[in-house]
C-alpha beads as a LAMMPS data file, in Angstrom:
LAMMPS data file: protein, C-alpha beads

90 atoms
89 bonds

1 atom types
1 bond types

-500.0 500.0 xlo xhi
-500.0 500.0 ylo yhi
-500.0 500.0 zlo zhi

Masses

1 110.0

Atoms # bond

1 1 1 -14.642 -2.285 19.486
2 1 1 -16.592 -4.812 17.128
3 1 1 -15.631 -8.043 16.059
4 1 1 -15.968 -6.241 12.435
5 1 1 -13.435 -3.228 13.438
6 1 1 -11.144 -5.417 14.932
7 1 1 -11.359 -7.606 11.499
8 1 1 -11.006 -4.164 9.262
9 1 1 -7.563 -3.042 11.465
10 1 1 -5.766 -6.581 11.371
11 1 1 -6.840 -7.008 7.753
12 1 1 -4.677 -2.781 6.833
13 1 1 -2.642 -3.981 9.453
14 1 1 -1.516 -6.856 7.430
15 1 1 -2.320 -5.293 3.775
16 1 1 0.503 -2.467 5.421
17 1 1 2.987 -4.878 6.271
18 1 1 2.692 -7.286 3.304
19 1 1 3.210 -3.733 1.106
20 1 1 5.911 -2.592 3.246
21 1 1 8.017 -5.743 2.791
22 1 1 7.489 -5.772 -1.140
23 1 1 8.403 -2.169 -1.276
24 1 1 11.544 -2.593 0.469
25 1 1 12.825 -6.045 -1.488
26 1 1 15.438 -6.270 -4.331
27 1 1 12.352 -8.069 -5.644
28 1 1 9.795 -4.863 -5.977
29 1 1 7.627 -5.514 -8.890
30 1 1 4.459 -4.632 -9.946
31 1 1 3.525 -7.585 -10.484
32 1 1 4.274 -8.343 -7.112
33 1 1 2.217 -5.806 -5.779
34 1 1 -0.913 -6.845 -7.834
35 1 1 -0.898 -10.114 -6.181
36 1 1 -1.151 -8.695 -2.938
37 1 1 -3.654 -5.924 -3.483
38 1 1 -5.481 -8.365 -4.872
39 1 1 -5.185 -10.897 -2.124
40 1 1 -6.673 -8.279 -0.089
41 1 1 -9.517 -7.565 -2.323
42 1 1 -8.526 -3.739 -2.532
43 1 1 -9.812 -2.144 -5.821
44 1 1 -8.970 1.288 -7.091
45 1 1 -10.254 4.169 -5.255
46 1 1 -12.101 2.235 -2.637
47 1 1 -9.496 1.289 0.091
48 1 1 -11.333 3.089 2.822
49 1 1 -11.795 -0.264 4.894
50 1 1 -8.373 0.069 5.147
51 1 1 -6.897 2.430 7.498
52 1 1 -3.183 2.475 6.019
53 1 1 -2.035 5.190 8.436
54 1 1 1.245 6.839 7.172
55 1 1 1.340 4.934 3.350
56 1 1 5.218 4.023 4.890
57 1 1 5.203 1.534 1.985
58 1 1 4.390 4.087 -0.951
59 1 1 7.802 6.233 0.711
60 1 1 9.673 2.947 0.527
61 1 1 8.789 2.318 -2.821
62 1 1 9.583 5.693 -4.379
63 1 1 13.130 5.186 -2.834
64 1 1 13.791 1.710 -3.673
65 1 1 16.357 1.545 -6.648
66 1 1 14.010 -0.871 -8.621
67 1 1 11.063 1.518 -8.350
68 1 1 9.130 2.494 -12.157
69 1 1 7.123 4.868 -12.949
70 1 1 4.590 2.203 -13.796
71 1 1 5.371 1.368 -9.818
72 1 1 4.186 4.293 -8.663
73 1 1 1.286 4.898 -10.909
74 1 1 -0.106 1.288 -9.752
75 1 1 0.146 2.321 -5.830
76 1 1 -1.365 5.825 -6.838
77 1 1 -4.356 3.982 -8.924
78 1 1 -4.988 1.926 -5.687
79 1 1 -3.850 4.501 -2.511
80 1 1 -4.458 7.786 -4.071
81 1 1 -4.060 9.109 -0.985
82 1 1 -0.356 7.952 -0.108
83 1 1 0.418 11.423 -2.572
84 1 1 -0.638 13.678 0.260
85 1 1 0.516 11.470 2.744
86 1 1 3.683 11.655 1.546
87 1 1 3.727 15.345 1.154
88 1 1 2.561 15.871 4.658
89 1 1 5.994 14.066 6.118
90 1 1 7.933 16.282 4.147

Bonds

1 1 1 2
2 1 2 3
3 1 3 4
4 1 4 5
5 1 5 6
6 1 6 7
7 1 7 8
8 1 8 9
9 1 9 10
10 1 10 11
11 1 11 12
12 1 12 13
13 1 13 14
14 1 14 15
15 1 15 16
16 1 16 17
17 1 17 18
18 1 18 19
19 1 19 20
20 1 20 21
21 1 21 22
22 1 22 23
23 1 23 24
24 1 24 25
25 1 25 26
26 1 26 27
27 1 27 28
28 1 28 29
29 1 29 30
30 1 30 31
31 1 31 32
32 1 32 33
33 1 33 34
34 1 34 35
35 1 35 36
36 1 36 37
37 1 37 38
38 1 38 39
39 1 39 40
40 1 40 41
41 1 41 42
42 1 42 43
43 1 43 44
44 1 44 45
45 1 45 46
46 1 46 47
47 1 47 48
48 1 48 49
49 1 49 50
50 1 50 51
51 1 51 52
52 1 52 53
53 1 53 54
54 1 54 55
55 1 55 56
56 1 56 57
57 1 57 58
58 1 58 59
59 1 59 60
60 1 60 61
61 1 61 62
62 1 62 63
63 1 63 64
64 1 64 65
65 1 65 66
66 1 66 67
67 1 67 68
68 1 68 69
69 1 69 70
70 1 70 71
71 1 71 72
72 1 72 73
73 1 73 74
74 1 74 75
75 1 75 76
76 1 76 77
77 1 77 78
78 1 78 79
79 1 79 80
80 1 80 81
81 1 81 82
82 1 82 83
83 1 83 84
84 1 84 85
85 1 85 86
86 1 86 87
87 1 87 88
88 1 88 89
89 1 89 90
């Protein structure tokens, strides 16, 4: 594997974990979410550096009591494919 691979996985490893967490708080905002895409230099419809396996965090989200639909629609803008994903584990 290439220095640049191994780079790509830890960097969705970490963009995964850093969602996860958010998604799961009593503090799940989209405000925080922005600051962490961003951190991560993700823009909308181009997160295909970033292998985000399962989109656990866009599942945690929709069943977090704090969740909008403004929530969702931000994750969806970003990880359009977390929909399917989602789908799939159904």
């Amino acid at each position: 594997m290439s220095e640049s691979d191994n780079n790509n996985r830890e960097s969705a490893e970490s963009l995964s974990k850093e969602l996860l967490e958010h998604c799961k708080s009593e503090s799940l905002a989209e405000e925080g979410l922005r600051g962490i895409i961003e951190r991560h230099n993700v823009t909308p419809n181009n997160h295909h550096h970033h292998d985000l396996g399962s989109y656990r965090f866009f599942r945690t989200a929709c069943n977090n009591e704090r969740v909008t639909e403004g929530i969702i629609r931000y994750l969806l803008e970003y990880f359009p494919a977390a929909a399917s994903a989602a789908e799939e584990d159904e």
